[in-house]
N, C-alpha and C positions, 0 to 999 in steps of 0.2 A: 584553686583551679590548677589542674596540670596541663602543660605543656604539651604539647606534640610535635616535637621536631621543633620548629621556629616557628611556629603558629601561637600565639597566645587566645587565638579564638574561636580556632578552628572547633564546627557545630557538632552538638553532639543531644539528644533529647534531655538529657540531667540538665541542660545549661535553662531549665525553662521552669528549674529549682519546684521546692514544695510551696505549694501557695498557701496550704493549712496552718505552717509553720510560719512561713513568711509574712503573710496579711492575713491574720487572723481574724483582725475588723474587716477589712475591706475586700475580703473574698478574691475572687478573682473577675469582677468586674472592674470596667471603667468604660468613661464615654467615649465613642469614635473622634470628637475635638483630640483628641487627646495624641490616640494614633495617627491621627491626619499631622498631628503636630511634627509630631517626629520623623514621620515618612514625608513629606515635601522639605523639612529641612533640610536630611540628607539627601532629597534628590536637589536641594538648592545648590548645598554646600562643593558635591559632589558634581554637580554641572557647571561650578565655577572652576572648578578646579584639573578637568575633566572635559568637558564640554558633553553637548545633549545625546551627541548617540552613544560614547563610551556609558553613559551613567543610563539610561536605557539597556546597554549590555549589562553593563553590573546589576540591575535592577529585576533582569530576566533571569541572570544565574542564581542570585537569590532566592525568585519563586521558584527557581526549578529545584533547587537545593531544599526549600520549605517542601516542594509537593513531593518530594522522592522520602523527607523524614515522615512526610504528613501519611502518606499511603502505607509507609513500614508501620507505625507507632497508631493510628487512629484507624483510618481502611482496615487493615490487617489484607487476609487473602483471601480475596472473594469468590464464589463457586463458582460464578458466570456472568456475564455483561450487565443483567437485569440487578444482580446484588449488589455487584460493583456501583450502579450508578444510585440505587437503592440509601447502599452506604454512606456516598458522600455526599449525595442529598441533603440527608441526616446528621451528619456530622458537621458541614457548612452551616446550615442553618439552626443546630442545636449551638452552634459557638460563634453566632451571628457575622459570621464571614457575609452571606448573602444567599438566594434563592435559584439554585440551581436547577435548570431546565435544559432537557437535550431536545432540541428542536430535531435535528437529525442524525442516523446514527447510521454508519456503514462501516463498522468495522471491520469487515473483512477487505473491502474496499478501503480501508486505511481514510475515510474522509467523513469529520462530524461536526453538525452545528450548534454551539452549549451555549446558554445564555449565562447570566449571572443577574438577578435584580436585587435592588437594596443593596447593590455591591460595594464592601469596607472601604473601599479604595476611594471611588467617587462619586455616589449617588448623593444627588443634593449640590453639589459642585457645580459652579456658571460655568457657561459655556467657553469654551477653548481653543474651539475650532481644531483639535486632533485628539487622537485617542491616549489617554495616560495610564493604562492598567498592563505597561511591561512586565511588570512582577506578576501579576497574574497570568499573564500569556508563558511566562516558567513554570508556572505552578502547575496550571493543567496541562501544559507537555510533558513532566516528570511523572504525572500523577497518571496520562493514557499511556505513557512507555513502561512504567512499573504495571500495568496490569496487564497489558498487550505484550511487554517483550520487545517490543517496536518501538523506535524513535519518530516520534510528532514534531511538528514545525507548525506553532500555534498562535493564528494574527486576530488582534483584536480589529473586527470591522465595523460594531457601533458601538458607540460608548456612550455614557451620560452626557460626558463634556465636549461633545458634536451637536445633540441637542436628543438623543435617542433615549431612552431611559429603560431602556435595560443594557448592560454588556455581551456583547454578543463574538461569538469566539468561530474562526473558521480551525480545524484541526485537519491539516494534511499528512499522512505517512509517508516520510521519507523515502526516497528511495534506496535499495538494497538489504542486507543483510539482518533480521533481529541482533538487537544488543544479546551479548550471552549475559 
């Protein structure tokens, strides 16, 4: 692995290696235990150390940092809104992320309502009484501001772990200037 300046991990798509080569039995599946395992660890480990909103920030810059590689490398660049949401429909649930649904959609208006069912994060999960899909709420702000141009501000307002069972995502457009 090379370096970048003082970074030894800083992301890059190659770091997600060849699976062909790599798990030639085991393909590139495995079960959601698995990833649940690893992602509440670091949010355990990380909220100890940290406390719950910093590890919620790190949590959120993560997904945004996933959905900004996710929409360069899988999305690609979509003709227009219908392809766009078309695409990641398909790609979400072709690589069993979850079930993507745009309840409402005002893009010019900068304001939309996405669901997520079946969602990686926490479907199946007892209830918690608050919502825990911060990485998610990165993901799909990185992923409406790479096809919009626009910066999103994006709050999960029901989750599995409230007792709702799908995730359901408000998307607001920032106020002022498109990112260049």
């Amino acid at each position: 692995m090379t370096m970048i300046g003082n970074r030894k991990y800083a992301f890059n798509w190659g770091l997600l290696g060849n699976l062909e080569e790599g798990r030639p039995s085991l393909g590139n599946q495995t079960r959601v235990e698995v990833f649940r395992l690893m992602q509440f660890c670091f949010r355990d480990v990380l909220e100890q150390k940290f406390g719950a909103d910093e590890t919620d920030r790190i949590f959120y810059d993560a997904g945004y940092l996933a959905g900004s590689q996710f929409y360069t490398n899988v999305i690609g660049q979509p003709d227009n809104q219908g392809d766009f949401v078309r695409k990641l429909q398909a790609a979400l649930k072709d690589l069993g992320i979850g079930i993507l649904r745009v309840e409402e959609a005002d893009f010019p208006g900068g304001r939309l309502v996405i669901t997520v069912s079946e969602d990686l994060d926490c479907s199946g999960l007892p209830e918690l009484d608050y919502e825990i899909c911060t990485y998610d709420e990165g993901f799909i702000a990185a992923l409406l501001e790479s096809f919009t141009g626009i910066r999103f501000s994006v709050k999960e307002i029901d989750c599995w772990c409230t007792g709702d069972r799908t995730c359901r995502f408000l998307a607001l457009a920032d106020v002022g200037e498109p990112n260049p």
